[in-house]
N, C-alpha and C positions, 0 to 999 in steps of 0.2 A: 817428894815435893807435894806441897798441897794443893788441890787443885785449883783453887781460885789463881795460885800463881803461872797459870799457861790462860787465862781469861783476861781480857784488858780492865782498866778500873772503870772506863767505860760500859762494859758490856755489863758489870756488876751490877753496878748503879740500874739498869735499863733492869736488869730479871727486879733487882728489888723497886722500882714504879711500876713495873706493867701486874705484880703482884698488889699492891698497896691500891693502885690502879681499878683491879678485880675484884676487891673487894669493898672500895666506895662505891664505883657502881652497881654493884648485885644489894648494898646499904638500902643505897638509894632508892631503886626498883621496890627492896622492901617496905620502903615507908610509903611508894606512890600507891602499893598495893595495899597496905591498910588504912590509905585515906580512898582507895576506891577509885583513883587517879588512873588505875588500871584494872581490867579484872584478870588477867591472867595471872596463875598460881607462879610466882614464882620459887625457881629448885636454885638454891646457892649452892656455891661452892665453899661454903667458908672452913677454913683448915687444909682443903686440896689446893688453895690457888698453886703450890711448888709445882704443882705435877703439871698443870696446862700450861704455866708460864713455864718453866726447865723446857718440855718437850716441843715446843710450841720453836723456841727461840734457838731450838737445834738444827730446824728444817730451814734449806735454804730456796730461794726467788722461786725454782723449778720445782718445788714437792707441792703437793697435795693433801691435804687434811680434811678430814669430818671431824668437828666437834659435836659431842654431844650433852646432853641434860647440864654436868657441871664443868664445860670447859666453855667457859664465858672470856676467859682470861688468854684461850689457842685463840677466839678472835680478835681481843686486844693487837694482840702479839702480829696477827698477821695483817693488822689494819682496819680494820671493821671499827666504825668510829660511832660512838656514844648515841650519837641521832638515830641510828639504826636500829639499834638496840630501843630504846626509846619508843621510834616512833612504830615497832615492830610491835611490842607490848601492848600500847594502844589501839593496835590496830588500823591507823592511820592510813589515806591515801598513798603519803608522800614514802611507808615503810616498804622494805626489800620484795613483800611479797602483796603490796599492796591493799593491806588489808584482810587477806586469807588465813592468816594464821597468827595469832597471839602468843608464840615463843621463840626464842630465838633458832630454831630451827630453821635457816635459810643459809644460803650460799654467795659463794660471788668469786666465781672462777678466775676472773683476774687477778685476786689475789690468792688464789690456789686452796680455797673454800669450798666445798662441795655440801652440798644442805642435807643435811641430817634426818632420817625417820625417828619417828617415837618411838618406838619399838626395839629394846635395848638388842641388841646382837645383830642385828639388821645390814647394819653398817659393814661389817666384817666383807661379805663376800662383794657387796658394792665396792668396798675402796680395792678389791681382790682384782674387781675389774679393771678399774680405774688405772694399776700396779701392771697388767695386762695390756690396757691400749695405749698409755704411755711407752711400754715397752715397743710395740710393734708399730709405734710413730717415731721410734728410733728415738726416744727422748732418755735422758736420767734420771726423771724424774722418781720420788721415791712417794709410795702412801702410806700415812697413819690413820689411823683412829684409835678410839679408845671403847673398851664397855666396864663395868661392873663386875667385882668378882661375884655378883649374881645371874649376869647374864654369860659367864662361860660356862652353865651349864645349859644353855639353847642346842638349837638345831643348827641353826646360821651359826653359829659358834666353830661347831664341829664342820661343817661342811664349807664354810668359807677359810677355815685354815687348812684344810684338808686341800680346798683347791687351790690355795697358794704355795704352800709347801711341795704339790706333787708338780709345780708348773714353775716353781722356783722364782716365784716373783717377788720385785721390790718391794716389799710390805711389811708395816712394823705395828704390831696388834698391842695397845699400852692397857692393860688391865688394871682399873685405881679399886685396889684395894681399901677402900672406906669403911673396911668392916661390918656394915649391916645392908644388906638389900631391903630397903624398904624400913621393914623390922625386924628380918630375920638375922640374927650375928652370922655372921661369915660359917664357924666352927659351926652352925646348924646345915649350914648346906652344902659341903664337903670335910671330907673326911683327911685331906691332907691338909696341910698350915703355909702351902707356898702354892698359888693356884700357876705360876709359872711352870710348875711341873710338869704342866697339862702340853706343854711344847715337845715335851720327849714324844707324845705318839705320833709327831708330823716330822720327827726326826730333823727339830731346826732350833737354832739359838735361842738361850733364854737370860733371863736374867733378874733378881729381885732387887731392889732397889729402895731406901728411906725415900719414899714420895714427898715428904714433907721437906726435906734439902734441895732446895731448887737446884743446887749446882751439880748433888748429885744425879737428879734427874735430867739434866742437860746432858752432861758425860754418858748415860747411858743411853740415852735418843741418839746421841752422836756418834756412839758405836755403832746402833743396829744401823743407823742410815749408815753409817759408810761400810759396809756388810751389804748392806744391800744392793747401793750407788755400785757394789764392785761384780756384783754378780753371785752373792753368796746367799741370795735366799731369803726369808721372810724371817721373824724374829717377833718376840713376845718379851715384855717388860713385864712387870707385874710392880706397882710402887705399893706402897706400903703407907697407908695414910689415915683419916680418921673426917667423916663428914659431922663437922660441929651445930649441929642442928638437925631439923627435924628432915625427911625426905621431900617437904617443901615448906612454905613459910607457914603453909594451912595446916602443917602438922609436926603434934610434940614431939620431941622423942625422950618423951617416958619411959621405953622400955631399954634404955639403956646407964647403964648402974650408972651411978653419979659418980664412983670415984676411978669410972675408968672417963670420963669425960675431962675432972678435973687432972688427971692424967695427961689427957691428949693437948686440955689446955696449956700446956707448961710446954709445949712441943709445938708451939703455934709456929706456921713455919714463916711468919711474915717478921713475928719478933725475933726467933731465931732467927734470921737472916740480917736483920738491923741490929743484934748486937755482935753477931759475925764482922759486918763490914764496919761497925765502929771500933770493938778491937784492934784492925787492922787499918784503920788510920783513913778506909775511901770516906765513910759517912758522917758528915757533920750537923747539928743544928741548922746551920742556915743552908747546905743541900736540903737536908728535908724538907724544911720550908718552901725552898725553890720548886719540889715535889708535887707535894700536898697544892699549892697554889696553881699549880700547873694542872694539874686534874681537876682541880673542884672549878677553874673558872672552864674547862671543856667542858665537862658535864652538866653544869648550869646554863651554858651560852648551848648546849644540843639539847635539853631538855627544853628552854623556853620555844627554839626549833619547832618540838614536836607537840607541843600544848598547844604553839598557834598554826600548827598542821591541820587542814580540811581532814571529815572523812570521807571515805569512796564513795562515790553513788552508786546504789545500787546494782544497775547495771554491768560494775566490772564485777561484778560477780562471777560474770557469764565470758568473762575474758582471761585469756590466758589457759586456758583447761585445755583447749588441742592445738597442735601446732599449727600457726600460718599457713 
């Protein structure tokens, strides 16, 4: 059976706008950033969106997620609305961290959001925690994140799966294989071709995955969570995908052959996915439509939001840095 047929034709629709979704906005972001609109670098997602929308839309009301650098789209998915984003960029008063920070690095644990370091591997033992005090608050709740297959060769790497794995906690580590750290190709900095492998020495589930099929990425998030929801331990995805651009907008990527790009382009998982569901009879002209309309007038109506947003004064500079 294929698997779209256990998915409703609703939920289909929903992975294909919150990806379509993903990458109008991070467009967008782009052009404010080369009118200057913003000065923050922005890091798109473009070509990954399957992997943060699929994983994103597997975790339910009670999990907890870190997104980081290119899951613009786990926000989408878990609510985090365009203003935010926006006025986060800017730097704005009215943004998540008030002004402190220029990338979407922030949180908002009511929607089960936890804010993100820069510092790729970072996350690992943080969300290890998180998998830990949910557990001893008697909760089900399950934690993901996501790094780099250039940051599982960190230290936080090794040592936050190392303490989930020996404490057997609900935790699911999604490795987006985009093939180049920065600008190093993958094949320069290890020496096997599946970096999921790296889950045999913590003795716990693994799994490789097309990152680019959103649906296949859903089905495999929705394994390890309910593997873990049951008591069976922490688990490693490793998707399989390709970052269609440079490692931010401020830079080429030159060093990557043109006919593996024009490759990856033919494997776009946003077309792939729209002519999946036209195939099979969910998607039509005037849904898209319905779509596309639906998105550009949120992000237009939260973008004019954050243009006529004050910035901080000064002073909250000096606020929020210790606790009450």
């Amino acid at each position: 059976m294929n698997d779209t047929e256990t998915l409703s034709n609703n939920d289909l629709i929903n992975l294909y706008y919150f990806m379509r979704f993903n990458r109008a906005l991070e467009d967008r972001l782009i052009a404010l950033y080369r009118q200057a609109v913003i000065t923050a670098t922005v890091f798109t997602s473009r070509g990954q969106e399957a992997t943060s929308v699929g994983s994103a839309y597997a975790l339910g009301p009670e999990d907890f997620v870190s997104p980081i650098t290119r899951n613009l789209g786990t926000m989408l998915v878990r609510g985090i609305p365009p203003r935010d984003i926006f006025t986060q960029y800017m730097g704005k008063a009215s943004s998540p961290t008030k002004g402190k920070e220029r990338i979407h690095y922030f949180g908002d644990m009511d929607k089960g959001v936890v804010a993100s370091l820069s510092v790729l591997g970072d996350m690992i033992p943080v969300m290890a925690g998180i998998a830990l005090a949910a557990r001893l608050q008697g909760r089900t709740s399950v934690a993901l994140t996501y790094i780099g297959e250039g940051a599982s060769a960190t230290g936080d790497f090794h040592e936050g799966m190392n303490l989930a794995s020996t404490m057997n906690l609900p935790f699911v580590l999604i490795i987006e294989n985009n093939r180049y750290a920065y600008s190093t190709p993958a094949h320069r900095s290890a020496a096997v071709s599946d970096f999921a492998l790296r889950a045999r020495c913590y003795g716990i589930a693994s799994e490789v995955v097309d990152g680019n099929d959103v649906v296949a990425v859903y089905w495999a998030t929705q394994r390890a969570v309910q593997r873990a929801r049951a008591g069976k331990g922490p688990s490693i995805i490793e998707a399989k995908t390709m970052r269609m651009h440079g490692h931010s907008d401020a830079d080429s990527p030159w060093y990557v052959p043109k006919e593996e790009l024009e490759e990856w382009e033919r494997r776009d998982p946003i077309e792939k996915f729209d002519r999946r569901l036209r195939a099979g009879g969910i998607l039509h002209d005037e849904v898209a439509r319905d779509l596309e309309s639906r998105m550009h007038d949120l992000i237009e109506r939260d973008l004019e939001y954050a243009m006529q947003s004050p910035f901080p004064d000064p002073e909250v500079a000096l606020e929020g840095v210790y606790h009450e």
